[in-house]
N, C-alpha and C positions, 0 to 999 in steps of 0.2 A: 930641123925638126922643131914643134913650135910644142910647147907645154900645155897641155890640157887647163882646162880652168876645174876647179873642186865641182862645177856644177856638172861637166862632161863626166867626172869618173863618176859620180855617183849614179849617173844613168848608166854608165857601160856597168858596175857594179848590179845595180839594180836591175840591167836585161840580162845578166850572166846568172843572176838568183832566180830570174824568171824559167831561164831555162835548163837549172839547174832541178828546180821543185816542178818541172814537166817533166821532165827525164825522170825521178824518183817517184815521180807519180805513175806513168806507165809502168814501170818495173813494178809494183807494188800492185799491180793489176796482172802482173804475169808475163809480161812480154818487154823483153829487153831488146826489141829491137825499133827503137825511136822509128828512123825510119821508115820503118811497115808500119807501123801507126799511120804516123802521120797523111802517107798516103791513102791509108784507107780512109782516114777523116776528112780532106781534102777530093774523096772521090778519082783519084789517080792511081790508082793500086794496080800494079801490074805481077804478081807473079812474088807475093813473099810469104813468111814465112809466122802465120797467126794460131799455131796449132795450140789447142786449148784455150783462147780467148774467150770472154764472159763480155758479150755483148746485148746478151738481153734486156728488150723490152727498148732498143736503140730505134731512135725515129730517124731514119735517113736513106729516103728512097733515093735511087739515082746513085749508090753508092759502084766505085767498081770494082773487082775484087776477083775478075780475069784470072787467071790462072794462081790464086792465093790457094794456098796451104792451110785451111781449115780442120783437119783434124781435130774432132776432140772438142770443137766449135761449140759455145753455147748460144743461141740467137731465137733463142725462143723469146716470140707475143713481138718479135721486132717490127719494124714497117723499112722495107727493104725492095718498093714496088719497084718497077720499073729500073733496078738492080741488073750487072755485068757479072757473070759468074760462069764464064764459058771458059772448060775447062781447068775450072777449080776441083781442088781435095778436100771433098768436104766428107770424108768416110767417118763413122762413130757421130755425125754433129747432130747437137739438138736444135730442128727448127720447129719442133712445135709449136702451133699457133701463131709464124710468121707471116707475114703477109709481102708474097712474092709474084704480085701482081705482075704480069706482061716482063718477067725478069726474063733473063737469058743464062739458061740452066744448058746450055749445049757443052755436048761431050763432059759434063761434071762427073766426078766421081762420087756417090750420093749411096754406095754401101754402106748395110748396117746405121742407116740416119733414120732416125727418128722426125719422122713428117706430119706427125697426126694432126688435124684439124688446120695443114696448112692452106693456104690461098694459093693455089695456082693458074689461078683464071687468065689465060694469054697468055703464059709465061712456055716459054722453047725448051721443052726437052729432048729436042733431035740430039740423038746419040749421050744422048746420059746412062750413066749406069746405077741402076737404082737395086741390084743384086741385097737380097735380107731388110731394102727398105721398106717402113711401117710407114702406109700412107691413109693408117686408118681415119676416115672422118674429110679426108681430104677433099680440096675443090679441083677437081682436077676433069678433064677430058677424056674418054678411051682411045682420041684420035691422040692426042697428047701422050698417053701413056706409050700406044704404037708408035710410037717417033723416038720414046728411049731405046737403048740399043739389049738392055737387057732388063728385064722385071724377076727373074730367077729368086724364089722363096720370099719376094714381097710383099706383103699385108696390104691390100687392094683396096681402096676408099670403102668400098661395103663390106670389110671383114673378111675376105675369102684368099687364101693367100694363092699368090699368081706357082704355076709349077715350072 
């Protein structure tokens, strides 16, 4: 085994700090689970666990985030076009004024979410469930809307709530 020289440990030292003050940074944002981060920021996110994340006003279309655990989600004013969210929990989450251009909202869970003045333009909501959601103000489609699986006491782009 051959001895490191002083200039090796001080990199391994100084990549160990690096991701040490990522790690402490995440947490301090609310989410201890490196991991899920990282995935979502990297656009690989399959299925974890981001409930109450404060993501607003994030600029990162193309992100994915497939079956994530959004709960409680802040993602309001975000740009999130062209966005993977098929069969995400996103129940309680604020997207207001997100822009979820041509995203894919299939089968999400989107109760009680706060949608107002979001962009929906192209984005798939076959079989979402949008039950108590506020989509006042929204861009949205009524063939779009007919494609969620439920709109039950939703606040309807024009103010009229769906029965």
């Amino acid at each position: 085994m051959r001895t490191r020289t002083p200039r090796e440990k001080w990199l391994i030292a100084a990549f160990g700090a690096i991701v040490l003050s990522g790690y402490f940074g995440i947490t301090a944002m609310g989410n201890t689970d490196i991991y899920s981060l990282t995935r979502v920021l990297t656009g690989k996110n399959l299925g974890c666990n981001l409930q109450g994340i404060d993501l607003s006003g994030m600029h990162k279309p193309e992100t994915g985030l497939a079956g994530a655990d959004l709960e409680h989600a802040v993602l309001s004013g975000a740009n999130l076009r062209d966005s993977n969210f098929t069969g995400a929990f996103m129940r309680y989450a604020d997207l207001s004024g997100t822009d979820l251009q041509n995203a894919v909202l299939r089968n999400a869970v989107l109760n009680s979410t706060d949608m107002t003045n979001v962009d929906l333009r192209g984005a798939d909501l076959r079989g979402a469930y949008l039950v108590d959601a506020d989509l006042t103000g929204a861009l949205v489609t009524a063939a779009q809307l007919q494609s969620a699986r439920t709109l039950v006491g939703a606040m309807l782009p024009d103010g009229t709530q769906h029965e």
